[in-house]
LUMKOL-935080 format. One line per 10 residues: their letters; for each residue x, y, z of N, C-alpha, C. Coordinates in steps of 0.1 Angstrom, whole numbers, always signed. Layout:
LUMKOL-935080
a) X,Y,Z,X,Y,Z,X,Y,Z | ...
end
This chain:
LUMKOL-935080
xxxxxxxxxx) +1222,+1184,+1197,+1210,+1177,+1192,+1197,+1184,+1198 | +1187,+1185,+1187,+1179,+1190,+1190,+1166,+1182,+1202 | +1164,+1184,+1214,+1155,+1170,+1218,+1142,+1179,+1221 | +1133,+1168,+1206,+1121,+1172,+1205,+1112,+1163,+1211 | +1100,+1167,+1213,+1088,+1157,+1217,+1092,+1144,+1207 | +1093,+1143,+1194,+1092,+1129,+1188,+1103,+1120,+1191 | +1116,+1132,+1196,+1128,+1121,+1199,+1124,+1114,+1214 | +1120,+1119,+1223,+1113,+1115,+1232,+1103,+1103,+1232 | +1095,+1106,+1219,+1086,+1092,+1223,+1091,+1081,+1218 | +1100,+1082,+1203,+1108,+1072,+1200,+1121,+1067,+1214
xxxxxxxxxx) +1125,+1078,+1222,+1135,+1066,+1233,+1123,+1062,+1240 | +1111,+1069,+1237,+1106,+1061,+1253,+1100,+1049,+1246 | +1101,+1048,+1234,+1093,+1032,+1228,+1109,+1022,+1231 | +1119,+1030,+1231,+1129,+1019,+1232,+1131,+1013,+1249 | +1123,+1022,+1253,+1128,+1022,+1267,+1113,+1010,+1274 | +1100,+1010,+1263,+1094,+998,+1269,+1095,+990,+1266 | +1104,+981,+1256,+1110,+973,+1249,+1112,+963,+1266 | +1119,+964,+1274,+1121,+957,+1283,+1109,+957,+1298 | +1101,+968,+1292,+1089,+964,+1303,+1084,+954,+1294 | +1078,+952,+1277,+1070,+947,+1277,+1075,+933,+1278
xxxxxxxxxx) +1085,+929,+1282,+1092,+917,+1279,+1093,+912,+1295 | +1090,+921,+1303,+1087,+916,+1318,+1072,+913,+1316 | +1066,+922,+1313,+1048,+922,+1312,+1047,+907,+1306 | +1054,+898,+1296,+1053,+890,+1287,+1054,+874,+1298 | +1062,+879,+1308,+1066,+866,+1312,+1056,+863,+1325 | +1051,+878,+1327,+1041,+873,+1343,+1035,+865,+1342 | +1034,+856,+1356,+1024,+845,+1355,+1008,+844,+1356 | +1004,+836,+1346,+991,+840,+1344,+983,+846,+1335 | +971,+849,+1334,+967,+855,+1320,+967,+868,+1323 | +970,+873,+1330,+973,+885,+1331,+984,+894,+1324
xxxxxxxxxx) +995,+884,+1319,+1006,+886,+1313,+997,+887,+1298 | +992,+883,+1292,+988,+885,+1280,+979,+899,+1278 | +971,+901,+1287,+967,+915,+1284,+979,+924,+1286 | +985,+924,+1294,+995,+936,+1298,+1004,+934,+1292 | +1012,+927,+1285,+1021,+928,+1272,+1008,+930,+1260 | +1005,+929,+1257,+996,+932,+1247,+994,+948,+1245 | +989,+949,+1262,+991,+967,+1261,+1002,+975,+1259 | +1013,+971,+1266,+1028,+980,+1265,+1031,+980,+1251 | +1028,+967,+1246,+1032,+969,+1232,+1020,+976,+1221 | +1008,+980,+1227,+995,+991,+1217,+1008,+1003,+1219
xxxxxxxxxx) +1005,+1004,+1234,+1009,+1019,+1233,+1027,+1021,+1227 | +1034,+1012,+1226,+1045,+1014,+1218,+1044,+1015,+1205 | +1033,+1009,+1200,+1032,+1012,+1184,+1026,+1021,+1183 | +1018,+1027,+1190,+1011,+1038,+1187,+1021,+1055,+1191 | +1029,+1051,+1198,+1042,+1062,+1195,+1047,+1061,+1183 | +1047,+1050,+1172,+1055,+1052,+1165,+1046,+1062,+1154 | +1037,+1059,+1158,+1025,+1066,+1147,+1030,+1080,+1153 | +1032,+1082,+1162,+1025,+1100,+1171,+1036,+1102,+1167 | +1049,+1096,+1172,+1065,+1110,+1171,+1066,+1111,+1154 | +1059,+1103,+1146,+1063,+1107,+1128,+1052,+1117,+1127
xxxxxxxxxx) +1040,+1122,+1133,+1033,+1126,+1128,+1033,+1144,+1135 | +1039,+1143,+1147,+1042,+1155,+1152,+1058,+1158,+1150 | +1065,+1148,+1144,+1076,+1157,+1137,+1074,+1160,+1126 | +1061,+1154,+1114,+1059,+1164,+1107,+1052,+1183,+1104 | +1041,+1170,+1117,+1033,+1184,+1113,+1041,+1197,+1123 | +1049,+1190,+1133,+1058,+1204,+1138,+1073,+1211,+1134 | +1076,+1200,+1119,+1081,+1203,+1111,+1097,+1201,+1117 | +1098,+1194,+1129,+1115,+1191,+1137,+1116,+1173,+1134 | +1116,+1170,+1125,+1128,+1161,+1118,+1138,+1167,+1123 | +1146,+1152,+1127,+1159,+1155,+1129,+1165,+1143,+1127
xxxxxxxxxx) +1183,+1143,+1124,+1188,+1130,+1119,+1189,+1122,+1130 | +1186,+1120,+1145,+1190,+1114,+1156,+1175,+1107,+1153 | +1163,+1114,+1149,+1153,+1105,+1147,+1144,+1098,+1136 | +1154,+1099,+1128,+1157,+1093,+1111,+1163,+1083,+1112 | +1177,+1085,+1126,+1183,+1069,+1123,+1177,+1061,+1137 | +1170,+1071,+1148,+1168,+1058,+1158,+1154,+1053,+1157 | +1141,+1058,+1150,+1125,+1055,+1148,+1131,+1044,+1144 | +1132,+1038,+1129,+1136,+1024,+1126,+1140,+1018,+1131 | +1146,+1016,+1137,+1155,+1010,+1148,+1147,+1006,+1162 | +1144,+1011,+1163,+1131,+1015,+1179,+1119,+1002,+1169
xxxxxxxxxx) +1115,+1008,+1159,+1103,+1000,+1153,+1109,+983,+1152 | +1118,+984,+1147,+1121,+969,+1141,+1130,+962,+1157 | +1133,+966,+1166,+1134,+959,+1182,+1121,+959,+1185 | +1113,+965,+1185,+1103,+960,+1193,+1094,+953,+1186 | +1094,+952,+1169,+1088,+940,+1161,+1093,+927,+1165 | +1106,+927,+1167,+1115,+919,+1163,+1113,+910,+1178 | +1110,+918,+1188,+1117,+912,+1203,+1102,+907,+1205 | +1090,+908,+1199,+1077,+906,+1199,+1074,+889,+1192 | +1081,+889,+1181,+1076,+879,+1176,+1087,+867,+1177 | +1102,+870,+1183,+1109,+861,+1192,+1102,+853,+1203
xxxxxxxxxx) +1099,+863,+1212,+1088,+855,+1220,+1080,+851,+1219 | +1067,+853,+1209,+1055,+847,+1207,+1061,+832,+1199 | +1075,+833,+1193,+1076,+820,+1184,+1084,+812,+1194 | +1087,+817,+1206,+1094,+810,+1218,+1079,+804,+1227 | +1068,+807,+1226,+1058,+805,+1232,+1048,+796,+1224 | +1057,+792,+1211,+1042,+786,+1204,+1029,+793,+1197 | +1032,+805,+1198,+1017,+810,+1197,+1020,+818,+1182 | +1034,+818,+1176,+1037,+822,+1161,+1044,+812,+1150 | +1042,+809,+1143,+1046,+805,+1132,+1062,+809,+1129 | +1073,+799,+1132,+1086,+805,+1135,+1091,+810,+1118
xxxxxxxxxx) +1082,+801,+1107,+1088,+806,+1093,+1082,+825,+1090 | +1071,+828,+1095,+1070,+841,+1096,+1073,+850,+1099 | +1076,+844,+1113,+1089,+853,+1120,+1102,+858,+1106 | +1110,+846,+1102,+1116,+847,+1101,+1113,+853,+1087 | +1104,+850,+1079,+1103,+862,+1071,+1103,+876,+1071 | +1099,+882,+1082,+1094,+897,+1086,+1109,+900,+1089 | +1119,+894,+1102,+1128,+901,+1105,+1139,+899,+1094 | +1133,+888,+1088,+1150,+886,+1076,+1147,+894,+1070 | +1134,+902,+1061,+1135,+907,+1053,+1140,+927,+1058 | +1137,+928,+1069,+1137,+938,+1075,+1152,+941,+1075
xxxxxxxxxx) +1160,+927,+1080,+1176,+928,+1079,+1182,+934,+1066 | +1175,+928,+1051,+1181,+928,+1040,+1177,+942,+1033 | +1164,+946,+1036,+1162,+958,+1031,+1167,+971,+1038 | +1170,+970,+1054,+1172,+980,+1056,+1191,+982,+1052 | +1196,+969,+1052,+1212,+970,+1046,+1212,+975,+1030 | +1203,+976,+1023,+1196,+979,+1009,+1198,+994,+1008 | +1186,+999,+1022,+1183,+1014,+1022,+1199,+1018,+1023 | +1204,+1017,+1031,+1220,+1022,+1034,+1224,+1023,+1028 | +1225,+1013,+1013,+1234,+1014,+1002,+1228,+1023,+997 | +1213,+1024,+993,+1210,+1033,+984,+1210,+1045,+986
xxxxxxxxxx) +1213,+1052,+1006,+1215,+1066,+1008,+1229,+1069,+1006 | +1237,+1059,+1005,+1253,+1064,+1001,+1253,+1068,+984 | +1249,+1061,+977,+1244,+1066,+968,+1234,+1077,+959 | +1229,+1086,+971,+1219,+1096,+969,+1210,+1094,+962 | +1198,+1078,+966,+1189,+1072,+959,+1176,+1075,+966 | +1167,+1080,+962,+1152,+1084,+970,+1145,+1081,+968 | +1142,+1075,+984,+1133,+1068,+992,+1119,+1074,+999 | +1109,+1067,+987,+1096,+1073,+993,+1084,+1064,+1000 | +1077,+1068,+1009,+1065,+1063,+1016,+1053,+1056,+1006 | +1053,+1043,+1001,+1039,+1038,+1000,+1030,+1032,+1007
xxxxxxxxxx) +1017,+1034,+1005,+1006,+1026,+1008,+1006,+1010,+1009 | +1017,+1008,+1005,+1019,+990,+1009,+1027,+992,+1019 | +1035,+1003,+1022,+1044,+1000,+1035,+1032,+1003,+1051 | +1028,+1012,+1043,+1015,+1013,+1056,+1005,+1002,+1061 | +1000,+1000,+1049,+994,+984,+1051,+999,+974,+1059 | +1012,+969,+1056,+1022,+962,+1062,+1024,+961,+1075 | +1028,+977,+1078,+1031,+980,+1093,+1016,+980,+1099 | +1005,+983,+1093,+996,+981,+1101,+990,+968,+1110 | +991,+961,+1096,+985,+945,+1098,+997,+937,+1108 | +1008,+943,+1106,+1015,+935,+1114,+1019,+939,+1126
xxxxxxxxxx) +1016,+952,+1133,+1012,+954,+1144,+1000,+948,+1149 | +989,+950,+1143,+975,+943,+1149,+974,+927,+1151 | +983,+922,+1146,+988,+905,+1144,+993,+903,+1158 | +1005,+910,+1156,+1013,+904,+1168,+1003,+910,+1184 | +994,+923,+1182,+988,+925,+1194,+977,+916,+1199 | +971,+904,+1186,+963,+899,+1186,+969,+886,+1194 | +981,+883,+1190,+988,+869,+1192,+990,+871,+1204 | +994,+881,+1211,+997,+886,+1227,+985,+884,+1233 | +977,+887,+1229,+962,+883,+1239,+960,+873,+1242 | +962,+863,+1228,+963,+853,+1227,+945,+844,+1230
xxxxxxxxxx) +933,+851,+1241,+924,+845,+1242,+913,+840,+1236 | +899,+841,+1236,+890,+841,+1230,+884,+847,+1242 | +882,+861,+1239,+869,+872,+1242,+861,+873,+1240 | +846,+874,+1244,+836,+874,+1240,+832,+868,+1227 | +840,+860,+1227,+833,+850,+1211,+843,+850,+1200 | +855,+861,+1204,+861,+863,+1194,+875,+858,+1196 | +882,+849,+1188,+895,+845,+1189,+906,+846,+1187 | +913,+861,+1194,+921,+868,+1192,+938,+861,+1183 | +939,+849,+1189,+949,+839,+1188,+945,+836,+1169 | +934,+829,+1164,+933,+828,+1154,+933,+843,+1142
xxxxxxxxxx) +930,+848,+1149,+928,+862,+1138,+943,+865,+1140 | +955,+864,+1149,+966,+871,+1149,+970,+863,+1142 | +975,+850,+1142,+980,+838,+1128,+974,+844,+1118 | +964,+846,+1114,+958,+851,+1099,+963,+866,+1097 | +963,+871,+1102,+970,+885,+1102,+985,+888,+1096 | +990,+876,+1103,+1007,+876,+1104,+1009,+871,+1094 | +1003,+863,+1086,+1002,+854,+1073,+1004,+866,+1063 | +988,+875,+1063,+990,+887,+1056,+1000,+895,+1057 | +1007,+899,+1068,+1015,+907,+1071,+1032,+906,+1065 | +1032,+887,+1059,+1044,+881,+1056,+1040,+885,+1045
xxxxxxxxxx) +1029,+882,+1039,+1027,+879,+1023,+1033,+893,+1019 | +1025,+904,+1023,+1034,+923,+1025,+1047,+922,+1026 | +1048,+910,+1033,+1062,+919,+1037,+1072,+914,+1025 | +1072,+902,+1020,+1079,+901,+1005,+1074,+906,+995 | +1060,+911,+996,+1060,+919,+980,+1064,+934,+983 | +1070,+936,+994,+1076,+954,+997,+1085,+952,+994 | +1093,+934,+999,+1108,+932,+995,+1109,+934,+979 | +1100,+927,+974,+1102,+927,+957,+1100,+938,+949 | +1093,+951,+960,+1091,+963,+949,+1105,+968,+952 | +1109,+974,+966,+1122,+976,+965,+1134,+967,+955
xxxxxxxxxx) +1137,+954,+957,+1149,+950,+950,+1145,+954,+934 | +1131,+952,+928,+1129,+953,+915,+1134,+967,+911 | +1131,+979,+920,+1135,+990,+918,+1147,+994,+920 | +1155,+986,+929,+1169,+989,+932,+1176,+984,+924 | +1172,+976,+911,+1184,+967,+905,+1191,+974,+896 | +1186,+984,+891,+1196,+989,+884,+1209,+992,+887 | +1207,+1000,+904,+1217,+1003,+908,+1222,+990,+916 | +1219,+980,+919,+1227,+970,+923,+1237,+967,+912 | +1231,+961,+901,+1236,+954,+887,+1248,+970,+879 | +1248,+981,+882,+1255,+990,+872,+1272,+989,+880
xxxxxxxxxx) +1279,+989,+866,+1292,+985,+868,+1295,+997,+878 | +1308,+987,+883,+1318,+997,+895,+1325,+1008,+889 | +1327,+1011,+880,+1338,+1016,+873,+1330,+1029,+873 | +1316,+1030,+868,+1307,+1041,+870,+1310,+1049,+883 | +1312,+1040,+894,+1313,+1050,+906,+1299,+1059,+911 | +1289,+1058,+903,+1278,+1062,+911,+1276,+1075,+903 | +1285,+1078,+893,+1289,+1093,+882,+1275,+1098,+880 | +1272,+1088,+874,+1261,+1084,+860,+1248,+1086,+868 | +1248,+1077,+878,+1237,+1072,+888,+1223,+1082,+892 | +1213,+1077,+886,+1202,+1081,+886,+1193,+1080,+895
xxxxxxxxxx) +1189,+1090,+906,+1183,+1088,+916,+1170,+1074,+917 | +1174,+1064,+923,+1158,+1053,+922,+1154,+1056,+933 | +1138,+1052,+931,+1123,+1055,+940,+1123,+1043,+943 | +1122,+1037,+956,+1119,+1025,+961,+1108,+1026,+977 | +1103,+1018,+980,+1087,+1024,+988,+1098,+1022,+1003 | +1090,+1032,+1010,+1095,+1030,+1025,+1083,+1029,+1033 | +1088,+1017,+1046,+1077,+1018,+1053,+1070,+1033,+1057 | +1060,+1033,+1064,+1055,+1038,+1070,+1062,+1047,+1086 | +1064,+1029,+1095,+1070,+1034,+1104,+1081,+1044,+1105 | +1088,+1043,+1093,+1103,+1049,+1091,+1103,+1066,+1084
end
């Protein structure tokens, strides 16, 4: 295996997955800035290893199947605790990670089937707002006038509303191939375009 800078910054986002969950529990308000931070700078690797494995052109399959994976633990382990702390909306929660479960068991089917999977601007959006949500809900204060706590619930609100209309472009575009008979075997099967996040 090839170990490039991006495979690197994706283990090392896996690898603060458990600092920021120490940073989360310290006592005091101090624990809100500093999980707040471990988790900037973990989403902000996810941005850097996709963008210097393109533009340095080392894609590799070890970081095709662990970025996703890396992105949705540390979504995932983020908004467990904020909905264990009161400070998230637990049906939100459970929108973002259910839906994350269902589509990414989706993508799987559709790469056995050699179905292609492209990048939209709603997946970007998505990942954006719902990183800036959950960083807001970690602060959790009111700074200088501004109330980080309310803007992250409104955030995360938008970030659900995304997150099922990503679900619904994907299934709308996957149904052919869900719905076409077994007997086909996949013969026939016509490559479908369904949006992928960003992070991925």
């Amino acid at each position: 295996m090839k170990w490039t800078i991006s495979n690197q910054l994706t283990v090392g986002r896996v690898l603060l997955i458990p600092l920021f969950i120490v940073a989360f529990y310290l006592p005091g308000t101090i624990a809100y800035y500093l999980s707040a931070l471990v988790f900037t700078i973990a989403a902000l690797t996810d941005w850097l290893d996709g963008y210097l494995a393109r533009s340095r052109n080392e894609e590799t399959a070890f970081g095709r199947f662990l970025d996703p994976v890396a992105d949705k633990l540390l979504v995932a382990s983020a908004l467990v605790l904020l909905v264990a702390d009161e400070r998230a909306p637990a049906i939100l929660a459970i929108i973002i990670i259910g839906r994350e479960i269902a589509i990414g068991a989706l993508r799987e089917w559709l790469a056995e089937r050699a179905s292609i999977v492209k990048v939209s601007l709603l997946g970007k959006w998505k990942t954006m707002i719902q990183m800036l949500a959950i960083g807001s809900l970690l602060i959790h204060n009111t700074l200088y006038g501004f109330n980080f706590h309310l803007v992250g619930v409104i955030l995360l609100w938008l970030a659900a509303i995304l997150t099922l209309w990503s679900a619904y472009e994907y299934m709308h575009k996957a149904w052919p191939e869900l719905v076409r008979k077994p007997e086909s075997n996949g013969k026939d099967a016509k490559p479908v375009q369904v949006t992928k996040d960003a992070s991925e």
